[in-house]
C-alpha positions in Angstrom: 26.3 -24.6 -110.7 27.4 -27.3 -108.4 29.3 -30.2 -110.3 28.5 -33.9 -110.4 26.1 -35.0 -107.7 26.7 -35.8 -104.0 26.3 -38.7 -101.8 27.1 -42.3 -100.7 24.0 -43.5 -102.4 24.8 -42.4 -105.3 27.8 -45.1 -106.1 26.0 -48.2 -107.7 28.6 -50.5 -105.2 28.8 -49.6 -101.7 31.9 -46.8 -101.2 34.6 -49.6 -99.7 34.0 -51.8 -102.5 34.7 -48.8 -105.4 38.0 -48.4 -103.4 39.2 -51.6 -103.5 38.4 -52.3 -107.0 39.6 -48.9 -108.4 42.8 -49.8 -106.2 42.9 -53.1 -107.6 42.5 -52.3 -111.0 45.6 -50.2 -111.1 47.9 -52.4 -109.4 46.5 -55.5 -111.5 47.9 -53.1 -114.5 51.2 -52.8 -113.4 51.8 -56.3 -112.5 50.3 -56.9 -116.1 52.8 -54.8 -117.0 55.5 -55.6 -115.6 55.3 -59.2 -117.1 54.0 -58.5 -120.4 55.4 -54.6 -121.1 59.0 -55.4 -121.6 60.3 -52.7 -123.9 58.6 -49.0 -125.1 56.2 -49.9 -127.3 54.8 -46.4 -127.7 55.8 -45.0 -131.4 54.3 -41.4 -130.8 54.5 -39.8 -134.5 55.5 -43.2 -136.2 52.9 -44.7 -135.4 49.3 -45.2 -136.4 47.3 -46.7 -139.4 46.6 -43.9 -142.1 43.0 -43.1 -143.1 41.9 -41.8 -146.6 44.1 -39.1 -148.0 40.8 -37.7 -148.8 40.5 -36.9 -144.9 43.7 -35.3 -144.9 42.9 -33.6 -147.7 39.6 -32.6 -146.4 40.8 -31.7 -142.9 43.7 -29.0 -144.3 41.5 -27.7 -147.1 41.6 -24.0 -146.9 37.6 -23.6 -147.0 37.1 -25.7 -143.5 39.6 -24.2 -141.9 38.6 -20.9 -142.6 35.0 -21.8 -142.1 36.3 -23.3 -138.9 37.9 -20.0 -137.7 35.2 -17.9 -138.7 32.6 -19.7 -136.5 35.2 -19.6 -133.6 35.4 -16.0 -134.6 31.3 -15.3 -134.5 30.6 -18.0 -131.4 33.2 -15.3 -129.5 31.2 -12.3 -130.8 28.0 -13.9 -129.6 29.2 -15.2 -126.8 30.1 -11.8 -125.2 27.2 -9.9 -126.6 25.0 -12.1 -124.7 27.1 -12.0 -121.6 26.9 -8.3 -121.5 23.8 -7.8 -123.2 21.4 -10.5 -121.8 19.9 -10.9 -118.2 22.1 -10.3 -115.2 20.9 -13.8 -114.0 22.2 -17.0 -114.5 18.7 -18.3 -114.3 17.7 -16.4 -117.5 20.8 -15.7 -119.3 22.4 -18.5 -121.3 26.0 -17.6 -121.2 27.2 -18.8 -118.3 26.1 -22.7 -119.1 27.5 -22.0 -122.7 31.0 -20.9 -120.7 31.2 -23.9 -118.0 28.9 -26.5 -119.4 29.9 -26.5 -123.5 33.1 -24.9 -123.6 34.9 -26.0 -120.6 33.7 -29.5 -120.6 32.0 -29.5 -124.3 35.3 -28.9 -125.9 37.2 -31.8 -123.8 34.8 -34.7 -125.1 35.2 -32.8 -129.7 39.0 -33.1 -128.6 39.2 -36.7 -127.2 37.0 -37.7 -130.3 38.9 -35.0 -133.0 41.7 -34.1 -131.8 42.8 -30.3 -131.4 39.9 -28.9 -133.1 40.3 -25.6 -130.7 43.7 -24.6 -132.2 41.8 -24.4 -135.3 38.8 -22.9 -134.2 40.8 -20.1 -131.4 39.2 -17.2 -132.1 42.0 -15.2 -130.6 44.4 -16.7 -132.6 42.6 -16.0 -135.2 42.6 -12.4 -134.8 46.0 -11.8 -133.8 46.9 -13.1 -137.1 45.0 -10.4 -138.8 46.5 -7.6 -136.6 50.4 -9.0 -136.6 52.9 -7.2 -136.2 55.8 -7.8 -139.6 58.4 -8.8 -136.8 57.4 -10.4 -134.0 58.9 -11.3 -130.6 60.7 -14.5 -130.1 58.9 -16.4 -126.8 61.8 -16.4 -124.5 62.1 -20.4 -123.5 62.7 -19.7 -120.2 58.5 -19.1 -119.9 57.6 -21.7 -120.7 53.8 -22.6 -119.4 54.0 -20.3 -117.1 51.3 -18.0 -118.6 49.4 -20.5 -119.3 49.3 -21.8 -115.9 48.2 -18.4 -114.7 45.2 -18.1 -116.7 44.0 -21.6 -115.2 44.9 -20.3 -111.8 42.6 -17.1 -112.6 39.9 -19.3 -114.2 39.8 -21.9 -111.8 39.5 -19.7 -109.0 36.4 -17.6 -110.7 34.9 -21.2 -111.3 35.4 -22.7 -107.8 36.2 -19.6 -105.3 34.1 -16.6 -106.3 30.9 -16.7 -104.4 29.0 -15.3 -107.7 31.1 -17.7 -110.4 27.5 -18.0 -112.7 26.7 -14.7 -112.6 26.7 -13.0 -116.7 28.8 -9.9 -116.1 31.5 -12.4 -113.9 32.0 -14.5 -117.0 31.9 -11.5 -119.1 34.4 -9.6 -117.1 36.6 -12.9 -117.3 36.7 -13.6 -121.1 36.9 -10.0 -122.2 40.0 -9.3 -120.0 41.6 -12.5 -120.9 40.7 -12.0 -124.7 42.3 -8.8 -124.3 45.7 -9.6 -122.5 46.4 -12.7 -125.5 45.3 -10.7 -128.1 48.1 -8.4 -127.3 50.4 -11.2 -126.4 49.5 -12.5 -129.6 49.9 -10.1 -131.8 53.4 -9.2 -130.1 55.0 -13.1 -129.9 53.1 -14.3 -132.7 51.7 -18.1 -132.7 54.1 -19.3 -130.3 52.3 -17.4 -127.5 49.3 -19.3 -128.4 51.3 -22.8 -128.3 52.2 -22.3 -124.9 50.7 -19.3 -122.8 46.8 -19.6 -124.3 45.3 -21.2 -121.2 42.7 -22.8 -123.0 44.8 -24.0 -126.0 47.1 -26.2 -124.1 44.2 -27.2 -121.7 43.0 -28.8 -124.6 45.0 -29.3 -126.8 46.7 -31.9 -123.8 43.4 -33.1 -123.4 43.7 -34.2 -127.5 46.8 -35.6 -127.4 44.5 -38.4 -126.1 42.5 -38.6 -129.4 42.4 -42.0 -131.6 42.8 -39.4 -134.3 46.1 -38.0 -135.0 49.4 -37.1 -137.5 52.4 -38.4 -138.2 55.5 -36.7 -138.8 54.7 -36.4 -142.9 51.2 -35.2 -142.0 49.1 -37.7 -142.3 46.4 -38.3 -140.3 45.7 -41.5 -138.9 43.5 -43.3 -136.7 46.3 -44.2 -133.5 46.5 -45.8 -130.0 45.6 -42.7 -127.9 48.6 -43.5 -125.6 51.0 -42.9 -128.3 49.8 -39.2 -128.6 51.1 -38.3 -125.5 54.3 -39.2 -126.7 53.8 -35.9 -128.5 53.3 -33.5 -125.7 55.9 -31.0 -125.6 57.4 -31.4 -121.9 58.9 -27.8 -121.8 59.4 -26.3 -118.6 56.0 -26.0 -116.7 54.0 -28.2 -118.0 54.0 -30.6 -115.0 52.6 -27.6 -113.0 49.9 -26.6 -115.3 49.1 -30.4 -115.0 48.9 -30.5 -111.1 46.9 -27.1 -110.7 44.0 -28.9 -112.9 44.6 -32.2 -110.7 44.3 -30.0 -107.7 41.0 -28.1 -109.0 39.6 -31.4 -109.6 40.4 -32.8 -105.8 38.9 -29.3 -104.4 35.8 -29.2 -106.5 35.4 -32.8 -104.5 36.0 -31.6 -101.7 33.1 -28.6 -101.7 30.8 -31.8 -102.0 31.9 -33.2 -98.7 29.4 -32.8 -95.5 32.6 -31.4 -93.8 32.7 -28.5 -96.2 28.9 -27.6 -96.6 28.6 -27.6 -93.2 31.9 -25.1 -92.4 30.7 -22.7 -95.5 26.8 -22.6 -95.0 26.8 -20.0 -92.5 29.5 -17.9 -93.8 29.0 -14.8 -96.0 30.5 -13.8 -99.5 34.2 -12.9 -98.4 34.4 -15.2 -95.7 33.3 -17.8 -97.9 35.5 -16.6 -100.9 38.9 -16.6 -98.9 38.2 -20.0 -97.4 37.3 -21.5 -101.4 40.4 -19.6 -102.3 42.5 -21.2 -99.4 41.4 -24.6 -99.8 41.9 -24.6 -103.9 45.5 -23.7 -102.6 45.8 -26.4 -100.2 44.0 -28.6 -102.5 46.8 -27.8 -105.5 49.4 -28.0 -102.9 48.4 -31.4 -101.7 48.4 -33.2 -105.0 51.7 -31.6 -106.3 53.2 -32.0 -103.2 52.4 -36.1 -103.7 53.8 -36.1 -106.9 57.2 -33.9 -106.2 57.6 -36.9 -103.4 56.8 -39.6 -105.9 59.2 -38.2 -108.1 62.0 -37.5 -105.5 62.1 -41.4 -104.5 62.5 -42.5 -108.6 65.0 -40.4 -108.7 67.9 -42.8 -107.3 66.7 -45.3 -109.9 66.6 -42.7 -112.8 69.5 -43.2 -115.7 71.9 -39.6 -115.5 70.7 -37.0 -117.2 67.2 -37.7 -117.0 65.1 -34.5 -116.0 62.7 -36.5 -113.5 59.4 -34.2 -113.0 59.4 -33.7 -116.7 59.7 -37.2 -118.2 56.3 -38.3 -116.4 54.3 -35.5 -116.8 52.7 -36.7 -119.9 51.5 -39.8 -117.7 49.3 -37.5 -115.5 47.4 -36.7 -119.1 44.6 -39.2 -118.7 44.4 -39.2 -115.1 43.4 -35.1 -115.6 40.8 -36.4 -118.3 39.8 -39.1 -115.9 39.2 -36.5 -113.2 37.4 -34.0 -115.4 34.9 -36.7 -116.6 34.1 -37.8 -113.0 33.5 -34.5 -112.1 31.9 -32.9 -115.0 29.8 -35.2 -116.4 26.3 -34.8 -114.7 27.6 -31.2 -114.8 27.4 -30.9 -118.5 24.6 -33.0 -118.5 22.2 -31.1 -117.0 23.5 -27.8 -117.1 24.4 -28.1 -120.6 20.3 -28.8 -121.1 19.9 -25.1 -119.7 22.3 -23.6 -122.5 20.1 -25.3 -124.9 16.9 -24.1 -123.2 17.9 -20.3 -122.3 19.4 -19.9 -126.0 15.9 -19.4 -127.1 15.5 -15.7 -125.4 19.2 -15.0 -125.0 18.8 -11.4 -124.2 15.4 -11.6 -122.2 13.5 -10.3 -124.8 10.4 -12.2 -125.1 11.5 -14.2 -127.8 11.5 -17.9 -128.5 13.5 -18.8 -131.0 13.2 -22.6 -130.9 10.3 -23.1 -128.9 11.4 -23.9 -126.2 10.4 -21.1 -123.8 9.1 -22.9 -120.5 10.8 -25.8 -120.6 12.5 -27.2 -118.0 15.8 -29.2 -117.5 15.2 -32.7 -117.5 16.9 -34.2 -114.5 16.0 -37.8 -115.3 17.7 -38.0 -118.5 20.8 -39.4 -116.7 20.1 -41.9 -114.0 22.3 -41.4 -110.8 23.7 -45.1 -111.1 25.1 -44.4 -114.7 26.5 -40.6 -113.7 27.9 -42.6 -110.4 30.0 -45.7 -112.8 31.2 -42.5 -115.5 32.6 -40.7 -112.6 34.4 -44.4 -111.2 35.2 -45.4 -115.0 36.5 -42.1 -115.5 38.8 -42.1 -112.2 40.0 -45.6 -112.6 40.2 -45.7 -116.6 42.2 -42.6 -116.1 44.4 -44.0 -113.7 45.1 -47.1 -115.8 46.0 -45.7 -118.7 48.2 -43.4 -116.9 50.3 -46.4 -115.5 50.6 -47.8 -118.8 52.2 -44.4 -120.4 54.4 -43.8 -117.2 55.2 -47.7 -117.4 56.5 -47.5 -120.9 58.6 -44.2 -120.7 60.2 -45.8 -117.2 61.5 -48.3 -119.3 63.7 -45.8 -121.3 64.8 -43.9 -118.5 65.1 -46.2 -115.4 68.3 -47.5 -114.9 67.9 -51.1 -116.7 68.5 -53.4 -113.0 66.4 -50.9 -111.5 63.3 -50.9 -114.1 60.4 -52.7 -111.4 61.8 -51.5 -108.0 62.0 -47.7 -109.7 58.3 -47.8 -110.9 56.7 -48.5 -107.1 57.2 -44.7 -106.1 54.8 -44.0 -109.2 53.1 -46.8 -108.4 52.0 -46.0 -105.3 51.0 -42.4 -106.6 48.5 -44.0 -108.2 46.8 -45.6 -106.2 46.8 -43.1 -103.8 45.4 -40.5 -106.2 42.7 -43.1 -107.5 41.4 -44.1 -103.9 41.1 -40.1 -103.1 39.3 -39.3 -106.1 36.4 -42.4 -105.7 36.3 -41.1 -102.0 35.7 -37.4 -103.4 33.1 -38.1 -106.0 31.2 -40.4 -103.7 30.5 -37.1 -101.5 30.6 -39.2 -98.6 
């Protein structure tokens, strides 16, 4: 279940070069930027160019969105009957790949292209509207994301930390207990638990505030710049830290691939193994929000009063999340989502072969290693780009006006910092 693949050789340029251009390419941005970028230009809900009312129409009609939650309703039931029904084997049993491979990175690429198709389709939200309560629970403020960055704390570490992360009855375990606790959540606070505590709802649903598609404020849907979603993104408190724990996640899962770390782990048993994964994911998260507090703390100064500084970028670090998860994923969900597709013929082990496609094996050629190597270095340095250009244009609103370029370097540097780490990581050198 290893993500992405590992070595030097793998990078189409040699490792030194990918740093300096990655590097290069973020700071050629800003001075861009700086020169050209003037004055917010992002319009968040104002802006966009309408499409058809007949996709509007289409998109809020009743029968798709009920044929929407219905599948997400039934892909759920499925889902768990073949976890806990099928082979105790990852090797046999599909549910695992359809957990990591097609939901967890599956759903990131259908919300970059559709937006935040999983609200819709939430099968837990879903069924905590059928079993509301008549008076609900308001959702105290003062929680903010904290649930939410809880459940990615709890997923990540099965993913990355627990020695037996593709095992059936792991994932099964996992996504019945965490069905369980929102379904209760749900039904007591309503939707609003969804909109901010569903772990999986704001992952993505962040991830589709990055989506050409969008609304405005009537309703409208309309094709946008993708920067101007994240205008949208509610900044409430804890967002920033649900942000930094997937940032961290991302540098960790690198990290696993480094000789250092193979080497230290190889000998080790289950617990050993497990509390080292566990400390380094902590270190890992520590590490990259530590950068970032620091970052912030020295923009401060420049910051116009009243100004709530860890909040007012958060949005920024939006694509370079995105950026991370493609450069680590992407070989991931191309292989192992081939083994979902395979295994789904005989979900339960029972002799069957449903698409005919018993026997066949994962085809590890269909991606060359140069073009998974440029993703994951177009992914990290797109990522890091783009998130210059948001935190660029919501600086200009909020740094003190004869402070606008000297204010931006603490950011600045950030970047850069965070892009030459993440081309080191994904090199696996």
């Amino acid at each position: 279940m290893a993500h992405g693949l590992g070595g030097r050789s793998d990078l189409p340029v040699p490792l030194w070069l990918a740093l300096y251009a990655g590097a290069a390419a973020v700071l050629v941005s800003f001075a861009a930027l700086v020169v050209l970028w003037t004055k917010p230009r992002l319009r968040g809900r104002q802006g966009g160019v309408p499409l058809p009312a007949a996709v509007t129409r289409a998109a809020d009609s009743p029968v798709v969105r009920t044929a929407v939650r219905v599948l997400g309703v039934l892909a759920l039931a499925g889902f768990l009957a073949v976890a806990w029904g099928g082979p105790a084997s990852s090797a046999d049993n599909p549910a695992p790949a359809w957990f990591y491979a097609w939901f967890w990175v599956g759903l990131v690429a259908l919300s970059l292209v559709l937006g935040p198709v999983w609200r819709m389709a939430n099968p837990l939200r879903t069924l905590a509207s059928m079993v509301r309560s008549r008076a609900n629970r308001p959702l105290p403020a003062r929680i903010g994301y904290r649930p939410a960055t809880a459940g990615m704390l709890a997923f990540l570490w099965l993913e990355l930390a627990f020695p037996h992360s593709d095992a059936p009855r792991a994932v099964a375990v996992f996504v019945t207990v965490y069905a369980l606790v929102h379904l209760v959540a749900g039904v007591v606070y309503g939707p609003a638990w969804f909109d901010r505590a569903d772990t999986f709802e704001v992952y993505f649903g962040l991830v589709a505030a990055l989506s050409p598609i969008g609304r405005r404020d009537d309703g409208r849907l309309v094709l946008r710049n993708p920067l101007d979603g994240l205008l949208t993104v509610d900044r409430a408190r804890g967002l920033t830290p649900f942000v930094l724990v997937v940032l961290g996640s991302t540098a960790f899962d690198g990290l696993t691939r480094l000789p250092v770390w193979t080497d230290t782990t190889r000998e080790l048993g289950g617990v050993a193994s497990a509390l080292l994964a566990t400390a380094g994911l902590a270190a890992a998260i520590g590490l990259v929000s530590g950068a970032y507090a620091g970052a912030i703390r020295l923009t401060r100064p420049f910051l116009r009063r009243g100004t709530e500084p860890y909040r007012e970028f958060a949005h920024s670090l939006v694509p370079i999340m995105v950026g991370y998860t493609v450069a680590h994923y992407f070989s991931f969900a191309a292989f192992e989502g081939q083994q979902g597709v395979l295994l789904a013929t005989d979900p339960f082990g029972l002799g069957w072969d449903l698409f005919g496609t018993a026997g066949t094996a994962v085809d590890y050629t269909a991606v060359p290693v140069a073009v998974i190597a440029a993703v994951q270095i177009a992914g990290i340095v797109a990522g890091h780009v783009l998130g210059v250009v948001s935190a660029h244009d919501r600086a200009l609103g909020v740094l003190r006006r004869d402070h606008v370029k000297a204010g931006q370097y603490p950011v600045l540097a950030l970047m850069v910092g965070y892009t030459a780490v993440g081309i080191y990581l994904v090199s696996g050198a």
